[in-house]
ZATORDO-503541 format. One record per atom (N, C-alpha, C): residue in three letters; x, z, y. Coordinates in steps of 0.05 Angstrom, whole numbers, plus 5000, padded with zeros to 4 digits. Each point is the difference from the previous one (the first is absolute). Example, Ala and Ser with C-alpha at 12.3 -4.5 7.8 and 13.67 -1.06 7.14 Angstrom:
ZATORDO-503541
ALA526451564886
ALA498250005024
ALA501850005024
SER499349865021
SER501650015024
SER498550145022
This chain:
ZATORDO-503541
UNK715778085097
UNK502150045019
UNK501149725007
UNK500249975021
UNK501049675011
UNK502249955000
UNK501249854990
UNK503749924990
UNK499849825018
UNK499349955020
UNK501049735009
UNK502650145020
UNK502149594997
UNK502350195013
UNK500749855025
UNK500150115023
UNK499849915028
UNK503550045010
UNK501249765001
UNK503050055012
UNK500149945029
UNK502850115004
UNK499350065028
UNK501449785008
UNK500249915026
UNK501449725012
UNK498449764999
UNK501049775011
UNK499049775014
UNK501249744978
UNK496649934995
UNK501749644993
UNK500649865010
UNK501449794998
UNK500049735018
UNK498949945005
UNK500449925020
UNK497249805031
UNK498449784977
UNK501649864987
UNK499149794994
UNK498250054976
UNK500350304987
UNK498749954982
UNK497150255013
UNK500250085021
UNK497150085012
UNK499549865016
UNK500549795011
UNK498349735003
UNK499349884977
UNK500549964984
UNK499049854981
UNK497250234984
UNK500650235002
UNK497950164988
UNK498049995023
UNK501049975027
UNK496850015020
UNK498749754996
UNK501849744998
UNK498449774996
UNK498349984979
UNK500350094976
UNK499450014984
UNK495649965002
UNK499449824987
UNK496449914999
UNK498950284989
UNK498249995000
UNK498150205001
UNK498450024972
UNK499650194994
UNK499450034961
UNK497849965008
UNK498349814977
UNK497549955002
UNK497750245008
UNK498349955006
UNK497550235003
UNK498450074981
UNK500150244995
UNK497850014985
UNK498850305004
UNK496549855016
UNK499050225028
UNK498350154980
UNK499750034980
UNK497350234987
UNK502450164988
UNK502149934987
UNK502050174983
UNK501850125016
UNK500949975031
UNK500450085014
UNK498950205017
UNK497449885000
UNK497750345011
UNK500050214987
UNK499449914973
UNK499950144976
UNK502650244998
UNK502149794999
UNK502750224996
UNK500350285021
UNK499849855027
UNK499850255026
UNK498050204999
UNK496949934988
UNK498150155001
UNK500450244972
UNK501849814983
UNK500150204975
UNK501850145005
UNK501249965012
UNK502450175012
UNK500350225019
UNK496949965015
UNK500750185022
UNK497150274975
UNK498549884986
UNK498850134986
UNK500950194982
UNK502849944989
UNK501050084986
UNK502550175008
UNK501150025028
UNK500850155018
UNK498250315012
UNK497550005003
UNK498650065007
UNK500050244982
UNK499249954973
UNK499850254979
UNK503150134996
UNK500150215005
UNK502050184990
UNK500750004964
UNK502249915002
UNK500049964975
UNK503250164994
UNK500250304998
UNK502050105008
UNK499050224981
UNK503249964973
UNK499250304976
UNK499350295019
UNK498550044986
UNK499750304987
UNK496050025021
UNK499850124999
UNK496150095019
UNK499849845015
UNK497449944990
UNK499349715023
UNK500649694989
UNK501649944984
UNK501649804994
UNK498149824994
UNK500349815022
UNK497649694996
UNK500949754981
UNK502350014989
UNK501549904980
UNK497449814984
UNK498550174994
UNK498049884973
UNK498549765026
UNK498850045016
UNK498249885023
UNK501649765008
UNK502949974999
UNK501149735012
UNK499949884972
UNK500450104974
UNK500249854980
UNK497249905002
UNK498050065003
UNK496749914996
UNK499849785027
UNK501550055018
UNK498849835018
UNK502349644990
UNK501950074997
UNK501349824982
UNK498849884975
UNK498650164992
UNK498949864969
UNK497149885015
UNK498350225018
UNK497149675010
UNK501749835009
UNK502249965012
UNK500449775017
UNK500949794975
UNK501150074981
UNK500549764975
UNK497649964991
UNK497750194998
UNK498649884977
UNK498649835017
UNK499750005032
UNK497849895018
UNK501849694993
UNK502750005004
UNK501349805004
UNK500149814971
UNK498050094981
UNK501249824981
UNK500850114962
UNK500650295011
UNK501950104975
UNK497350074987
UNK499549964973
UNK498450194980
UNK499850355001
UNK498450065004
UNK499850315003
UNK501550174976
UNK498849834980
UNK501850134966
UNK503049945011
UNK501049845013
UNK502949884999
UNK501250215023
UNK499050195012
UNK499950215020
UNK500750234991
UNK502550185007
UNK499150244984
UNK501050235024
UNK498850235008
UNK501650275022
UNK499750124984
UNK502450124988
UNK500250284986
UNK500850255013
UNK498850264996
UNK500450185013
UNK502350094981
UNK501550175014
UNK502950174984
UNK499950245030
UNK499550224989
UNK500550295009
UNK498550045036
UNK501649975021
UNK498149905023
UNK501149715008
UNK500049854990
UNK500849755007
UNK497849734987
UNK501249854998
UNK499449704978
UNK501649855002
UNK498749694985
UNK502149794994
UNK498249815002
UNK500349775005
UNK498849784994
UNK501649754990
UNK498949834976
UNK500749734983
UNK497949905003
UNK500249755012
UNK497949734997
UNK501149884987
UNK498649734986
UNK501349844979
UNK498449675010
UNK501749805008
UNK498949804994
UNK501449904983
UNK498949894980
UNK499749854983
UNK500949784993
UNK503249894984
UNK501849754995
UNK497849774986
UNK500849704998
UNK498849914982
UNK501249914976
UNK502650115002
UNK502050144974
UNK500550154993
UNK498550214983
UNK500650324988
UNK503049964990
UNK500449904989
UNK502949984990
UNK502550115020
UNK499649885028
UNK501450135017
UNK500750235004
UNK501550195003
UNK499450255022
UNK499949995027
UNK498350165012
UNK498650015022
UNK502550035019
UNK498649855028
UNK502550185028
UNK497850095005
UNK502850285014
UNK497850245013
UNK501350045034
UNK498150015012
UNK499650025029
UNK500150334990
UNK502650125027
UNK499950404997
UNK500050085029
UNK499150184994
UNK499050165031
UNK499950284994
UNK499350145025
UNK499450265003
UNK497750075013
UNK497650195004
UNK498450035019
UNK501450305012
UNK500450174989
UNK500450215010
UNK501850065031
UNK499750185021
UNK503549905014
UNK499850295005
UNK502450125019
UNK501850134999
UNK497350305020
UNK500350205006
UNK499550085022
UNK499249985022
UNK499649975026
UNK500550035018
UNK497350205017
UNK501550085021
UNK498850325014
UNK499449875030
UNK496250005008
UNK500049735025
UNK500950195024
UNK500050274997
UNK501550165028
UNK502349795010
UNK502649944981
UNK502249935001
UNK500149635004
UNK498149884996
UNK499449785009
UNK498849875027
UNK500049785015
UNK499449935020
UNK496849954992
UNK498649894977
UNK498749944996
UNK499650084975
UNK497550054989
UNK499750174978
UNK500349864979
UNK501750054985
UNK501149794976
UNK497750034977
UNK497049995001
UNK498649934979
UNK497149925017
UNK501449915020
UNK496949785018
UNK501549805009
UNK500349764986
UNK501449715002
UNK499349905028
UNK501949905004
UNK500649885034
UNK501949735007
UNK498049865014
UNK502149734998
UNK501049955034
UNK502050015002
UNK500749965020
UNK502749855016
UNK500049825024
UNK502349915005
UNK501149854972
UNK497649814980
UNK501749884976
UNK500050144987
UNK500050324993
UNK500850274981
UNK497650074986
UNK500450064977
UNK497450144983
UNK501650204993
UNK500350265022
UNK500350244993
UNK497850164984
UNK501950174980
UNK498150274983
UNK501550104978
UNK500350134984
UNK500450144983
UNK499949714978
UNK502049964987
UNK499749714981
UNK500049745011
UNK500849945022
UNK499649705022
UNK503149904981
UNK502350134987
UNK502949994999
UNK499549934975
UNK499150314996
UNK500950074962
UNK497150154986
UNK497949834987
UNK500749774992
UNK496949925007
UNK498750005017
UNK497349984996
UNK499149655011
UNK501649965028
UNK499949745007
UNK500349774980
UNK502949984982
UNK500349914986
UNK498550044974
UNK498950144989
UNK497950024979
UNK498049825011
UNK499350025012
UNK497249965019
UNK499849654996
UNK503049875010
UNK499949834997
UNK501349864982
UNK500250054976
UNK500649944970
UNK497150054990
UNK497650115000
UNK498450045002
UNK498949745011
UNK499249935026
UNK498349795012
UNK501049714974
UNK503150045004
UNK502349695003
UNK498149994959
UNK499650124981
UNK498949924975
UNK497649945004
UNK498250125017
UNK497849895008
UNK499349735012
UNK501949955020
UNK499649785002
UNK500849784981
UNK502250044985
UNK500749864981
UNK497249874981
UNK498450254995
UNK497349944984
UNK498349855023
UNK499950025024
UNK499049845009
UNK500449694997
UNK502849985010
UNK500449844986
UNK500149774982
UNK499050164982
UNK498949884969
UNK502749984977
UNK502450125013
UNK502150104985
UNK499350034971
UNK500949864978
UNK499950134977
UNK502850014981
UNK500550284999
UNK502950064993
UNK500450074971
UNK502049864991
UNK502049864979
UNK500050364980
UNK501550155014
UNK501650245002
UNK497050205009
UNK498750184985
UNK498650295010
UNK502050095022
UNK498349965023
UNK500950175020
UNK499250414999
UNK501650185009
UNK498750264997
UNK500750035027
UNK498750225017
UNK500950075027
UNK499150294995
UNK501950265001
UNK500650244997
UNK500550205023
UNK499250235008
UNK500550085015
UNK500550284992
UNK501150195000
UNK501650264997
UNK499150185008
UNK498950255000
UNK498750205016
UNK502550275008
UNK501950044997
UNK501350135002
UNK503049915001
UNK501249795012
UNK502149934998
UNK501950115017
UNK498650185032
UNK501950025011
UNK501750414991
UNK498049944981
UNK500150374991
UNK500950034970
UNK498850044975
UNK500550074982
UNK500049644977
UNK499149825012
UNK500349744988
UNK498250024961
UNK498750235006
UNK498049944970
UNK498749774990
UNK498949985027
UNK498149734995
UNK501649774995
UNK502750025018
UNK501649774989
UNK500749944981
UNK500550244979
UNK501449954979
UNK497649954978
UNK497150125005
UNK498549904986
UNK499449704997
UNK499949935019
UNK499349665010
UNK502549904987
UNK502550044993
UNK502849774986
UNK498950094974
UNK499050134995
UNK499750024971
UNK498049834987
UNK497650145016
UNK498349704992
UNK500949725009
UNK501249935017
UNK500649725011
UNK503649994989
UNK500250114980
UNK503549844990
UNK500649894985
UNK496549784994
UNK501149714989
UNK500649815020
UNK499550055020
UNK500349875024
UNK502649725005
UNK499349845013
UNK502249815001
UNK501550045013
UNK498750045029
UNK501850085024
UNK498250235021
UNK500850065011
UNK499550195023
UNK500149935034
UNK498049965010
UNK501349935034
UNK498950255015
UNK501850135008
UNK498950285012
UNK499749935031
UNK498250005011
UNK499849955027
UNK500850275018
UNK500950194990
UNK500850255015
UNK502949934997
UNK501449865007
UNK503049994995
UNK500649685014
UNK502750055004
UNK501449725010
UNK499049945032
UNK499849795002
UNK499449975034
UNK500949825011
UNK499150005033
UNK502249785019
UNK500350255023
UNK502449865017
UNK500650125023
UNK500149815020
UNK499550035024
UNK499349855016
UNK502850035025
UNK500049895014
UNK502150015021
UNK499150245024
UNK500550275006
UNK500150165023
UNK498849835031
UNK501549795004
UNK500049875034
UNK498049754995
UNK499749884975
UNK498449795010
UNK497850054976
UNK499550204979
UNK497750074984
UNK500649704981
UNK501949764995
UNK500249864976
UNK500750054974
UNK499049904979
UNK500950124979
UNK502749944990
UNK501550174991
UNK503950034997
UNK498949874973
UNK499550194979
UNK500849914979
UNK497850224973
UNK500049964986
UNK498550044977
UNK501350194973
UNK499150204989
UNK501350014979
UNK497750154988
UNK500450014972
UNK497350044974
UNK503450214981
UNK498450214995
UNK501650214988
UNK499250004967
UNK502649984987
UNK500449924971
UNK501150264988
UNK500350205014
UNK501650194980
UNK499350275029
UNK500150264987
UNK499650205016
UNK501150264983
UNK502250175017
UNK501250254987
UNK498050184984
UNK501350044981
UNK499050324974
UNK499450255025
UNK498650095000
UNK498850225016
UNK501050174980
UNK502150335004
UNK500550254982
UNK500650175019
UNK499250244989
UNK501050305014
UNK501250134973
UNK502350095004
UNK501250224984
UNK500550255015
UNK499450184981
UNK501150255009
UNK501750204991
UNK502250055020
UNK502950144992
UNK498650315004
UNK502450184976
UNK498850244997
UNK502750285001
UNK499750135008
UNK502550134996
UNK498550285000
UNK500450214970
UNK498450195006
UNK503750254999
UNK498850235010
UNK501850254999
UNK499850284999
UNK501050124980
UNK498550265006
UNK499650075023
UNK501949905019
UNK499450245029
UNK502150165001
UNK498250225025
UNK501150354996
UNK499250065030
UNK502750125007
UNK498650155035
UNK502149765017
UNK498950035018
UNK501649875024
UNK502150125011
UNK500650194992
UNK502550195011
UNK502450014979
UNK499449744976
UNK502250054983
UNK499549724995
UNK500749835012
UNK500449664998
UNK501749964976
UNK499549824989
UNK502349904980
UNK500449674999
UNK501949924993
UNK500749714998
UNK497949764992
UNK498750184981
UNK497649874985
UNK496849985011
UNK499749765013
UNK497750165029
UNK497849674988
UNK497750034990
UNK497949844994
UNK499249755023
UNK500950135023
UNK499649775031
UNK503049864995
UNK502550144997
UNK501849955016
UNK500749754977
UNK499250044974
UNK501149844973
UNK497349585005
UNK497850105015
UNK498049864993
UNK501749795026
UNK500550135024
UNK500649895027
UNK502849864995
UNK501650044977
UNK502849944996
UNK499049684981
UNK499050114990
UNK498749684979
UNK498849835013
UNK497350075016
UNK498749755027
UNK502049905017
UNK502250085008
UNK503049905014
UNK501349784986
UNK500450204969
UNK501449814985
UNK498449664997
UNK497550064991
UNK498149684997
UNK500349875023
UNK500450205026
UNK499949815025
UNK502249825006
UNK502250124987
UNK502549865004
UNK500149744979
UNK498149924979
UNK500949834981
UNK497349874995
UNK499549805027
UNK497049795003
UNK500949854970
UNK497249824996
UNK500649884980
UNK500049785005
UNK502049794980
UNK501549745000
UNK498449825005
UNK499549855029
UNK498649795010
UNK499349784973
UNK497949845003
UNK500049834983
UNK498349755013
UNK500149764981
UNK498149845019
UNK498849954969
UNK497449815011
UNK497649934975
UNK500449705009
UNK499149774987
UNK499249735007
UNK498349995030
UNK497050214991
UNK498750005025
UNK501150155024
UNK501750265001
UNK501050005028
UNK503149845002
UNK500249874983
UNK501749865014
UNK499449705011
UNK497549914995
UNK499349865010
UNK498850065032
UNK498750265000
UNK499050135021
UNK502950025028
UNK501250164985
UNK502850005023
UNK501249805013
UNK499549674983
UNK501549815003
UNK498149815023
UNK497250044998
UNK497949905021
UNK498750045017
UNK501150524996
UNK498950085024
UNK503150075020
UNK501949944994
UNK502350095018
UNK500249835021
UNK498349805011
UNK499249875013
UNK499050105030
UNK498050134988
UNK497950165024
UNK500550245004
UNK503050154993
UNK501250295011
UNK502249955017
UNK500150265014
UNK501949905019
UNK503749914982
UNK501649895022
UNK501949904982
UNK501950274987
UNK499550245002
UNK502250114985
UNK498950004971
UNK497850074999
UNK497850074984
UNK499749694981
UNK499549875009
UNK499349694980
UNK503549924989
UNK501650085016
UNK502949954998
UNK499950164968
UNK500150285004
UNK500050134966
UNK498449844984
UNK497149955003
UNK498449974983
UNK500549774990
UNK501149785009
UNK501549724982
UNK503350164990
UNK501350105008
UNK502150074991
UNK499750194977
UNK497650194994
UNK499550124977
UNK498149844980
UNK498849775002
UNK498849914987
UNK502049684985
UNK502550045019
UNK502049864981
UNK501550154979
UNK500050255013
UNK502650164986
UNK498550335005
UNK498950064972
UNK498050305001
UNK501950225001
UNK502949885005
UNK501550334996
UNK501849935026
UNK499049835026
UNK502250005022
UNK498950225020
UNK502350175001
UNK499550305009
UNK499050015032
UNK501749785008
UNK498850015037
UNK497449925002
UNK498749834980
UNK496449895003
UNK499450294991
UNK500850184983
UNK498250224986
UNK499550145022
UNK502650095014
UNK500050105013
UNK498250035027
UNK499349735009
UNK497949935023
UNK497250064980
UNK500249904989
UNK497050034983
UNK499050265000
UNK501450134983
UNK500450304992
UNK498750065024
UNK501350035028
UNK499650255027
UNK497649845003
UNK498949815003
UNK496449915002
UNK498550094984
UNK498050205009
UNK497150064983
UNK498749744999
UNK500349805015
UNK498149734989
UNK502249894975
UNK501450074992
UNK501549854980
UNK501150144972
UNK500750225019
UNK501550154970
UNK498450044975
UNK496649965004
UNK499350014978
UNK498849714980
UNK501749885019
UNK500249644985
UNK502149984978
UNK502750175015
UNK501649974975
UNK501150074975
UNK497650264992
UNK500350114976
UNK497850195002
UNK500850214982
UNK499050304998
UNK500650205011
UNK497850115010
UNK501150175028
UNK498550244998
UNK501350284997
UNK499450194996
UNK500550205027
UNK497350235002
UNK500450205023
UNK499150214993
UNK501450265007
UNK498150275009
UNK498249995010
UNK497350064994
UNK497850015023
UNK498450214997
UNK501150284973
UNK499150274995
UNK501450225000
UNK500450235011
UNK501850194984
UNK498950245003
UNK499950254978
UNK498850165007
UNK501350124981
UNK500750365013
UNK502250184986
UNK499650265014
UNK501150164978
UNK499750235005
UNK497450195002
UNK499350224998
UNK498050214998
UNK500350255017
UNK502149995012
UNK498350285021
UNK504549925018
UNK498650175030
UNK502549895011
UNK502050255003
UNK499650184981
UNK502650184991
UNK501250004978
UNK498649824985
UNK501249924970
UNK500849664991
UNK502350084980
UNK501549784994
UNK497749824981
UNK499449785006
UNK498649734997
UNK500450004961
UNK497150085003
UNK500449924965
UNK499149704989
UNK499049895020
UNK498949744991
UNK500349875024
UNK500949715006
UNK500749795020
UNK499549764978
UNK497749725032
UNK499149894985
UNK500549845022
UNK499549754986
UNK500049765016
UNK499449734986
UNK497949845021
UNK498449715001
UNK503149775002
UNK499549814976
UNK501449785015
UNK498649834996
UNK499049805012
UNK498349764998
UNK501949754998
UNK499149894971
UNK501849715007
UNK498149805007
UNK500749765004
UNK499149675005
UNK501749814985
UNK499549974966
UNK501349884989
UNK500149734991
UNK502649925002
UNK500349715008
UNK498749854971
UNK498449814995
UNK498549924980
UNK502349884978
UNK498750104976
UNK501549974976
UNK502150254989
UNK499650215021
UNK501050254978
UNK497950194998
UNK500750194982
UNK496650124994
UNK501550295015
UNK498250185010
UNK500950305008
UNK501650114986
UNK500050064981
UNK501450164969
UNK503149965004
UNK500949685010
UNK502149985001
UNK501250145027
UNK498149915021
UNK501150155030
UNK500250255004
UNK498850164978
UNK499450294999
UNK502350014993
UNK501749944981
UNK502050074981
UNK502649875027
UNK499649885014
UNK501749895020
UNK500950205018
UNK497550145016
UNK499650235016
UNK501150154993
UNK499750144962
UNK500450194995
UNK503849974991
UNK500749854998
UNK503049874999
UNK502150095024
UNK498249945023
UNK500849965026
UNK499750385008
UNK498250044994
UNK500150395004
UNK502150124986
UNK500949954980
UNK502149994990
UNK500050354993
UNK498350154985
UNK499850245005
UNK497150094973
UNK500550074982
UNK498250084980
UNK498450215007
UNK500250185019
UNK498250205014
UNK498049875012
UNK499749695006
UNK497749935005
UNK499149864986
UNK496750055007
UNK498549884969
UNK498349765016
UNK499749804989
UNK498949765011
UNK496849924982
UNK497850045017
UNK497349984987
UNK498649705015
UNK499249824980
UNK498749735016
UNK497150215003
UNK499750065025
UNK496850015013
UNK498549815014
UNK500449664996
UNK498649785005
UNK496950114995
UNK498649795019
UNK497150094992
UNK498849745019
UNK498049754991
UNK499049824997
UNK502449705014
UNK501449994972
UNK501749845009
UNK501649914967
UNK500449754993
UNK501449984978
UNK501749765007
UNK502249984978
UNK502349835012
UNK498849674994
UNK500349865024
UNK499949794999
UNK502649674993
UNK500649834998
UNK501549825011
UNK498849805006
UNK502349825024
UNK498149815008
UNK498349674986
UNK498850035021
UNK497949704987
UNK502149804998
UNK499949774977
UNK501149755010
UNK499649845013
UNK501949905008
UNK499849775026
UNK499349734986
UNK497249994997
UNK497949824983
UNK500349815025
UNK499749664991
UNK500649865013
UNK496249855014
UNK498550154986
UNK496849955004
UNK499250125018
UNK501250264998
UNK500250175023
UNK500749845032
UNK502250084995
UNK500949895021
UNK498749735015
UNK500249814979
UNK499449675009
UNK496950075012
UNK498950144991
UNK497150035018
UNK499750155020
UNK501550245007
UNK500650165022
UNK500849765019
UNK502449914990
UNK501049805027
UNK498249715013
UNK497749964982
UNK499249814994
UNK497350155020
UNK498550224995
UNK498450155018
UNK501850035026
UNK501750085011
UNK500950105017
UNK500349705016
UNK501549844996
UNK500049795010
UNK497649855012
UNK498150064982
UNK495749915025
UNK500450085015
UNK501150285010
UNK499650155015
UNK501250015024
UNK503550094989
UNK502249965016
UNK501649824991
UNK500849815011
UNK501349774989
UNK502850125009
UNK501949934979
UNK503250065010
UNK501050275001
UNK498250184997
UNK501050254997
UNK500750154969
UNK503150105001
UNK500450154978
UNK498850134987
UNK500549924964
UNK498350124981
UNK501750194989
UNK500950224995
UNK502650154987
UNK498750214988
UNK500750124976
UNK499850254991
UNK501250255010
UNK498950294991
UNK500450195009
UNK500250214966
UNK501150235021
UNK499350264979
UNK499250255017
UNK498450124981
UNK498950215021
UNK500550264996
UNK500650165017
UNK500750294995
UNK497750224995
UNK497749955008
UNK497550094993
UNK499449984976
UNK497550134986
UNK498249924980
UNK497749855002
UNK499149864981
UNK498149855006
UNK497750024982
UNK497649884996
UNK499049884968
UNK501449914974
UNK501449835013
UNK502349764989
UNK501050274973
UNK500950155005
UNK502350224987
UNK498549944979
UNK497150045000
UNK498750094980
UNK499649784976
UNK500049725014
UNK499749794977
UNK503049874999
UNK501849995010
UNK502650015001
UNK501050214974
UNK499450214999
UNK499250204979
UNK499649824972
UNK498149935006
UNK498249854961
UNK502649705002
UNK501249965014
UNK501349775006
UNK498549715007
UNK498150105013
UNK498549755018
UNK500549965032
UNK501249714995
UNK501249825033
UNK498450135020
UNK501850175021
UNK497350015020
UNK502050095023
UNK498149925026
UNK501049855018
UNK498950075031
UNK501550135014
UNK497750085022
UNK500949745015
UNK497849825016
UNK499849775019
UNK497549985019
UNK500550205014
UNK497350085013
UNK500349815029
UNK498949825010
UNK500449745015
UNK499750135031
UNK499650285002
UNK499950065033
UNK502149945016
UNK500850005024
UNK501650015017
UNK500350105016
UNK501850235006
UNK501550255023
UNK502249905013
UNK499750165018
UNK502250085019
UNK500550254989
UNK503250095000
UNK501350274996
UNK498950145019
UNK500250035030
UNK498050185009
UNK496850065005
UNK499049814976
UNK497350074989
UNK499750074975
UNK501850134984
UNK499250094978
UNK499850305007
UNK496450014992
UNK500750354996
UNK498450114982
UNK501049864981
UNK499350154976
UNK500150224982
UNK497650254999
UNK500650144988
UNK500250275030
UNK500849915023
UNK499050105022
UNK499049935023
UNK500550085033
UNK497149985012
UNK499549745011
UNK497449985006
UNK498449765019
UNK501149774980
UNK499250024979
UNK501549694979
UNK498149845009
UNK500949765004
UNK499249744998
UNK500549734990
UNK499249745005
UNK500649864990
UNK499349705015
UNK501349815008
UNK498849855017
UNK497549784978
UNK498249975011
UNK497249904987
UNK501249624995
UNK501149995017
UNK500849614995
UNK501250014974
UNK500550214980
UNK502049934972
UNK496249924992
UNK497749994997
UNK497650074986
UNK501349624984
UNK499049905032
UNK499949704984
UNK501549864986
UNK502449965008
UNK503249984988
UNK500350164968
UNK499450175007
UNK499550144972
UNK498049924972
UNK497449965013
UNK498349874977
UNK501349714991
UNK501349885020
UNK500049694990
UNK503150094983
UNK501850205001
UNK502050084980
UNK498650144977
UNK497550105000
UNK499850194971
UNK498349654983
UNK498749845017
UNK498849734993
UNK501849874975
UNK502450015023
UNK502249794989
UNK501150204973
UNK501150185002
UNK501450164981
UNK498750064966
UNK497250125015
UNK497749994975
UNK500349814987
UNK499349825006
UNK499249754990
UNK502249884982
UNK501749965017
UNK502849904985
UNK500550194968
UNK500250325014
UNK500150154968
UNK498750064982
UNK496749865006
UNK497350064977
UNK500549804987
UNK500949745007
UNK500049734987
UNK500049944968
């Protein structure tokens, strides 16, 4: 799933002139063929759970293209898991002592139905600059070329300090098995750079790049479910005690009592670098809550924005309810979905007990029905990290902001974040807000990130195998 986070508004003139001036990332014309061709190859196969699922076929075409490039075949592995797979390559430190960085990915992607498309989202198409298809977004482009960018490295004649691994996920955008198989084997790991996460955004009017951010922390994914059972009876003899009317009185009550904003190091670093590029009511809160996490007029703007409210804490919704058994009789059972997005560093158990505080009513019974998702907190703000992100980004785009994020999605990350290994989505593409369409139709991706990109996974690799 793609975390990258695209704000809305204009930078200063001076600093998208300085991003158009900006020289030109070196070339590099076989790892660049390579990345588009693997990409549009790997677009091509349907790789979408349940009949049919080509899942295993992009992992294989991923594993010839390492071993052609260099990797040892033993150092290669596609595992099958149920209708899916996984793939781990391994190159090889010339310090075992180290633990390895791991390059994370996904092959799998979401759906899509080509009636409902302009173009059939699993026959790759480049056009007007665009490599439209099914995965051009999330995540196949970018695999593709994390893929070429180690290859060329071995061309190269790269020989790295640090065992590089490069991993790819077969089920991440669905049940996340494979993911959690892959942190298990890989959570001696040093660090993590997930190229499905983080990002740049580009300017709307002149296509320059605004600014950059690499995501360090991403919300606890939970569903709980509220329960209210009742004997019943007939509908012609109502009584006070009604299984809907008790369940609908408690979802009111939680709605009236959001939970207490908070900030982390990393979004408050985020608030303080992106309040910049929103419009001024909006950037106005987001420095005024990232001075002061309890000033009620920033909450307040934040709060009424779906691009924000779920920056500043934990944020819980109805998104199920189902009640009652026949429509002349009094409701013996009323049920209801709440889905949270929890803010990193509390575990569910506690928010459950929060919810169930806030219902304020022992007739309802509160059940965690989570299902492929465990509580995470965020990565540290490692200073190796960073100094090489900015240090890559800068070949590229000179002068443009490097800032962290947090993400409201799920990712890989959860999973080695989980074993408590640093990990980091910094996936080097660059969008426009009205080109993300990820996850639905005609996705694309403009093809000029290919080059700019390898000479960032160059720089980045390199710096963190050392």
């Amino acid at each position: 799933m793609r975390t990258s986070i695209l704000l809305a508004g204009v930078a200063a003139l001076t600093m998208a002139t300085s991003a158009q001036a900006a020289p030109k990332p070196a070339a590099h014309p076989q790892a660049e063929a390579q990345a588009l061709e693997l990409a549009k190859q790997a677009i091509a196969l349907r790789s979408v759970a349940g009949p049919g699922n080509q899942t295993p076929e992009v992992a294989a075409l991923f594993a010839k293209a390492l071993v052609a490039g260099g990797f040892a075949a033993e150092d290669v592995t596609v595992a099958p898991v149920d209708d899916t797979a996984y793939l781990i390559a391994r190159w090889p430190g010339s310090d075992p002592k180290l633990k390895p960085l791991v390059i994370s990915g996904h092959i799998d992607v979401v759906e899509a139905k080509a009636a409902d498309w302009t173009r059939d989202p699993f026959t790759p198409v480049v056009e007007n600059g665009y490599l439209y298809g099914r995965g051009a977004t999330d995540m196949k482009l970018d695999g593709a070329i994390a893929v070429a960018s180690l290859i060329e490295l071995k061309r190269q004649g790269y020989k790295p300090r640090r065992t590089i691994i490069i991993e790819f996920s077969g089920d991440e955008e669905t049940t996340m098995k494979t993911s959690a198989i892959i942190a298990e084997k890989l959570k001696d790991a040093e660090l993590v750079l997930n190229v499905d996460g983080g990002g740049g955004s580009l300017d709307e009017k002149t296509g320059a790049p605004l600014y950059f951010t690499w995501q360090g922390a991403e919300k606890t994914y939970a569903d709980f479910k509220l329960t209210v059972t009742n004997p019943g009876g007939h509908s012609s003899a109502p009584r006070a005690d009604n299984a809907i009317d008790r369940l609908s009185a408690a979802l009111l009550r939680i709605q009236a009592k959001p939970f207490t904003p908070e900030l982390s190091p990393l979004t408050r670093a985020y608030f303080e670098a992106a309040a910049k590029y929103e419009q001024p009511e909006t950037g106005a809160a987001m420095k005024a809550f990232a001075a002061d996490p309890s000033d009620q007029a920033a909450i307040a703007t934040l709060r009424a924005d779906p691009a924000t409210v779920g920056k500043i804490g934990t944020t819980c919704v109805v998104t199920m309810i189902n009640g009652g058994h026949a429509l002349n009789a009094l409701p013996q059972r009323a049920e209801a979905n709440i889905n949270c997005r929890i803010f990193p560093g509390h575990k569910p158990a506690d928010i459950m007990a929060e919810l169930s505080a806030a219902a304020a009513d022992p007739a309802v019974a509160f059940t965690d029905v989570t299902e492929g998702s465990v509580p995470n907190d965020a990565s540290p703000m490692r200073a190796d990290f960073e100094a090489a992100v900015k240090k890559a980004l800068g070949k590229v785009y000179p002068g443009v902001p490097v800032f962290p994020s947090m993400a409201s999605g799920a990712s890989d990350n959860m999973w080695f974040r989980y074993h408590d290994v640093p990990a980091y989505g910094a996936s080097p593409t660059f969008l426009k807000g009205s080109d993300d369409f990820s996850h639905g139709l005609n996705e694309r991706t403009p093809i000029a990130n290919i080059q700019p990109a390898i000479t960032y996974y160059l720089s980045v690799v390199g710096d963190l195998s050392k």
